[in-house]
C-alpha positions as CSV (number, residue, x, y, z in Angstrom):
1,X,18.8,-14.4,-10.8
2,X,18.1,-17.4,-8.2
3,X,14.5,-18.0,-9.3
4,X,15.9,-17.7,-13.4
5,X,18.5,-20.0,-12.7
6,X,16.2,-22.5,-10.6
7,X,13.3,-22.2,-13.3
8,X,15.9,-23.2,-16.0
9,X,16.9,-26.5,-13.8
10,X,13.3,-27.1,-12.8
11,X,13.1,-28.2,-16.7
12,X,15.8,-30.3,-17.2
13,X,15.6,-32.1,-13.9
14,X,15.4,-35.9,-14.9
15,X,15.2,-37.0,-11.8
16,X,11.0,-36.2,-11.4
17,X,8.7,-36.8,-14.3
18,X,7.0,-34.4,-16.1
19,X,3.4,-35.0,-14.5
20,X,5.3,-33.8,-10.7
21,X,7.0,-31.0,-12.4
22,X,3.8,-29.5,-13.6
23,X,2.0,-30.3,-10.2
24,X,5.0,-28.4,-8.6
25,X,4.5,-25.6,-11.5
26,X,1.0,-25.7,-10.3
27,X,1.6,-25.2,-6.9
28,X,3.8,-22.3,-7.6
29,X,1.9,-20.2,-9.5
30,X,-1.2,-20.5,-7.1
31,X,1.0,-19.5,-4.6
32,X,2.4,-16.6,-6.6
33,X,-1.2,-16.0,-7.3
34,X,-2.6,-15.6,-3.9
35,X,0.2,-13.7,-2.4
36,X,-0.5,-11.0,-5.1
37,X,-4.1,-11.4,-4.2
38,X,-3.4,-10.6,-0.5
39,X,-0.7,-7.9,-0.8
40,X,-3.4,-6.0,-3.4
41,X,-6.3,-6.4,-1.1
42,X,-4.0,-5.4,2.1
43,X,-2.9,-2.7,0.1
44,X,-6.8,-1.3,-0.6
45,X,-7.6,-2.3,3.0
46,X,-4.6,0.7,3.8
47,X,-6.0,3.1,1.3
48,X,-9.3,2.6,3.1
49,X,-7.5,3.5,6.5
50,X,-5.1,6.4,5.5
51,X,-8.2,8.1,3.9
52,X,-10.1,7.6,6.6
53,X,-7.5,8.7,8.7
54,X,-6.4,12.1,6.7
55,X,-10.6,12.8,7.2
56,X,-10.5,12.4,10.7
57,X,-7.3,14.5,11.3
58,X,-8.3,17.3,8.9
59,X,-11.5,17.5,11.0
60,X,-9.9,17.5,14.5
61,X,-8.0,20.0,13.3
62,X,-11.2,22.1,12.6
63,X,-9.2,23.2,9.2
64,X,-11.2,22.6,5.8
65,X,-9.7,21.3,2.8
66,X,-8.8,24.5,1.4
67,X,-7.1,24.8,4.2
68,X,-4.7,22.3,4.3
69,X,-4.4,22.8,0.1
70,X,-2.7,26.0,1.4
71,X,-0.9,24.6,4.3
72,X,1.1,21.9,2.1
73,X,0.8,23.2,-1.5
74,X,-1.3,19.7,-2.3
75,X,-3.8,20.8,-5.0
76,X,-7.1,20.6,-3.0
77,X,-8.9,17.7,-6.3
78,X,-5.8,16.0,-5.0
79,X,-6.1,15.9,-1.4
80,X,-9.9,15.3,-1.8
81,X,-8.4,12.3,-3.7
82,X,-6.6,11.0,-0.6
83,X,-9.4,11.5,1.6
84,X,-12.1,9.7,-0.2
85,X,-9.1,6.5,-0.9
86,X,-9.1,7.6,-4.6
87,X,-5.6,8.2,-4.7
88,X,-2.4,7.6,-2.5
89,X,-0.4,10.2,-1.1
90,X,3.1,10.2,-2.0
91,X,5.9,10.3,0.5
92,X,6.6,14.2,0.1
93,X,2.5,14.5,0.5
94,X,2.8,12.2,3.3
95,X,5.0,14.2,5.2
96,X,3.5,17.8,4.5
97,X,0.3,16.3,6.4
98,X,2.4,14.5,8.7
99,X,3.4,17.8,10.0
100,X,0.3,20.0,9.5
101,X,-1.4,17.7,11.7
102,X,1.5,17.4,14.2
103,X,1.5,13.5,13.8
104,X,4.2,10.8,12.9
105,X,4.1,9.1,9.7
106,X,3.2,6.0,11.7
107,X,-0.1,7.4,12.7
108,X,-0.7,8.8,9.5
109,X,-0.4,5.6,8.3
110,X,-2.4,3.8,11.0
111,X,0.3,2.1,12.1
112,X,0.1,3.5,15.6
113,X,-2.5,4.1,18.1
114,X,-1.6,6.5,19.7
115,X,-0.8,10.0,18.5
116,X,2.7,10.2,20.8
């Protein structure tokens, strides 16, 4: 509602002309622009991780993808998905690995180094 309400003034506002408001238009949308940028490619950068990760678990675990298919009723097409960073897991996937590898949902996640 703030933003609405501020977008509405940013027209009428006599008190800058027209050239500043669109260099302050400008401004905004490349900074809307790049902080989309940077929250998609952090977002494929975790993708990358977490599939990495869910590889590296499943194999320490010495349990095959079948396996794990059976372990947390994840269709096996769709855990491949996860592991190759084709797909995300959702949070109820999240936590059936999260336990069948004995991990938090921080390390799942790469968000810790440790597995404790």
């Amino acid at each position: 509602k703030e933003a609405i309400k501020n977008a509405c003034n940013f027209g009428a506002d006599q008190s800058i002309s027209d050239r500043e408001k669109m260099q302050q238009l400008g401004e905004l949308v490349k900074n809307t622009f790049s902080a989309t940028e940077k929250y998609k490619k952090g977002r494929i950068e975790r993708k990358a991780k977490v599939a990495e990760r869910l590889q590296q678990l499943r194999k320490e675990s010495g349990l095959t993808q079948k396996e794990v298919a059976d372990k947390t009723g994840i269709n096996m097409i769709t855990l491949s998905g996860y592991e190759i960073g084709k797909n995300e897991p959702n949070m109820e996937a999240l936590v059936q690995l999260a336990n069948v590898y004995n991990v938090s949902l921080d390390d799942l996640l790469c968000r810790a180094d440790t597995k404790d």
